[in-house]
C-alpha positions, 0 to 999 in steps of 0.5 A, a space after each residue: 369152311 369153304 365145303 359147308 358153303 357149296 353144300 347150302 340150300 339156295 336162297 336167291 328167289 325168296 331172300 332179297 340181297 340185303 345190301 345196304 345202298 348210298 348214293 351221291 349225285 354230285 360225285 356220281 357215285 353209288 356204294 352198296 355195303 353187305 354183312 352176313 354171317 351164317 352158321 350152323 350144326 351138323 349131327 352125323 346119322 350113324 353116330 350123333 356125332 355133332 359139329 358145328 360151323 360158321 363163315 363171316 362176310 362183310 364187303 361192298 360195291 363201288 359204282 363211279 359214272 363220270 358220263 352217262 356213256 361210261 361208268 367203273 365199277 369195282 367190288 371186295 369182299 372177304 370171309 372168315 370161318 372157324 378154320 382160320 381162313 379167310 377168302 377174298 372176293 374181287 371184281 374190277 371194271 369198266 362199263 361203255 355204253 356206245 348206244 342204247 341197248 348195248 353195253 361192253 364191259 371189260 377187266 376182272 369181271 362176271 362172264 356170261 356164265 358167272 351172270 347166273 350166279 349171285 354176287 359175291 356181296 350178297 345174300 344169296 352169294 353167300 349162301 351158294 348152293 353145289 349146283 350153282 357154285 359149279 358154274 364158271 366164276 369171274 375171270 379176265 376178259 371183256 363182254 358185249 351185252 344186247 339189251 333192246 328190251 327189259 325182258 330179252 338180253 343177249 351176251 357174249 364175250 371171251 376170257 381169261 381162265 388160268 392158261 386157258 380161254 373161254 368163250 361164252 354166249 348167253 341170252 335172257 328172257 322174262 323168267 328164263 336165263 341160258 349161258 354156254 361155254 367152250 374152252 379153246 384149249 381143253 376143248 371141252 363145253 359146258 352150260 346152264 339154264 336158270 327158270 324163275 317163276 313165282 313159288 318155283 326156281 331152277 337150274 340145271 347145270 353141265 360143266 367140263 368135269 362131266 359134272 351135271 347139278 339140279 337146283 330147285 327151290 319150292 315156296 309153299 303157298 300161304 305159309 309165310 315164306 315157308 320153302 322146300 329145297 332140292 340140290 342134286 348133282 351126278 357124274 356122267 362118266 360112272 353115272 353116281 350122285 356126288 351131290 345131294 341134299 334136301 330140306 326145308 327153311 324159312 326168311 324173314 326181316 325185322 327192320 334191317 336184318 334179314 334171317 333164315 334158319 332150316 335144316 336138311 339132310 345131306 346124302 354125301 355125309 351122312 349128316 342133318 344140318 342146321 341153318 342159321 342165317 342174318 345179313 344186312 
């Protein structure tokens, strides 16, 4: 199942996350909750030959801040598919703000090249595109965060990764997100930018595996959330697509649940696929 998810359309500039949030001020203490499920066809071109898939999320944060210089966080998640498999999703760690602007951020968390992609208990993690699933996930470590104004950040840590370590750097503006990283013991490097604007995003991915991926999401003006989409990715050893599909979808909410449906065709199978999308 886990295949169907790397190969979705991305949704994250057009689709809100759909967590539902609660707070409590007098245990300082915020909760978000996340449910989604997400299924669909695929009719193979050479055959018509049908099958069909679906993965089940349900998970949710916790944020407790004792001090206004402190705050842990934690977050779990798992999925279930029709292979009878189910994968967990964790974070865990703490937060210090030591003054204004800065942040240091330790434990089981998203590096700087985790940042450019979405929460696990989200929407748009859910539904992860190849390019974006490429990108390094969370890992052990610890990170240090520059923030003196809303539109700029800068970041920077070291982690953990399965008998290596990594270290990443990252910087942020109004609508552009860069983060780069090399491995101390492969010595090998990788990075990603992110674009978002009002009717277009992009990213464009390299990691070790010589790796590269394009993700473009197009919103079509003045038809109602109607988007193209673009995810393509090559090799740079023998220079051939390992990746690619392209198509088309739509979102839109009736009260408290949030909907997609589209359909695209993907080059790598051979085969038409059908989107269908709900989450709170």
């Amino acid at each position: 199942m886990k295949k169907y998810i790397m190969v979705a359309l991305s949704i994250i500039p057009m689709l809100s996350f759909g967590q539902i949030t609660l707070s409590d001020s007098a245990h300082h203490t915020v909760i978000t909750a996340y449910a989604g499920i997400l299924a669909g066809p695929k009719v193979l071109t050479r055959d018509a030959k049908t099958t069909a898939f679906y993965a089940l999320r349900v998970g949710g944060t916790i944020t407790y801040s004792p001090a206004k210089w402190l705050s842990v966080f934690g977050l779990g998640a798992g999925e279930t598919a029709q292979t009878d498999t189910t994968t967990p999703f964790a974070l865990f760690g703490i937060k210090v703000f030591p003054c204004k602007g800065i942040t240091v951020t330790m434990g089981k968390i998203a590096s700087p090249m985790t940042e450019l992609r979405p929460l696990p208990t989200t929407s748009g993690g859910q539904f992860e595109p190849w390019t974006l699933a490429q990108i390094p996930g969370s890992a052990l470590g610890g990170k240090i965060t520059f923030s003196p104004s809303k539109s700029f950040s800068i970041v920077g840590g070291g982690f953990y990764r399965g008998g290596n370590t990594s270290i990443e750097l990252g910087m942020g503006f109004s609508h552009v997100q860069i983060a780069g990283y090399y491995m101390n013991k492969t010595k090998i490097f990788g990075g990603a930018v992110q674009m978002s604007f009002r009717y277009l995003s992009t990213t464009i991915m390299y990691n070790g595996d010589q790796n590269a991926g394009m993700l473009n999401v197009i919103e079509i003006p003045k038809t109602h959330g109607l988007s193209l989409y673009s995810d393509v990715g090559f090799n740079a050893n023998n220079q051939k697509m390992i990746r690619g599909e392209w198509g088309l979808f739509t979102t839109f909410s009736i009260r408290y649940v949030k909907a997609l449906i589209g359909a695209g065709y993907c080059e790598e199978t051979k085969s038409v696929k059908g989107y269908v999308f709900m989450h709170i």
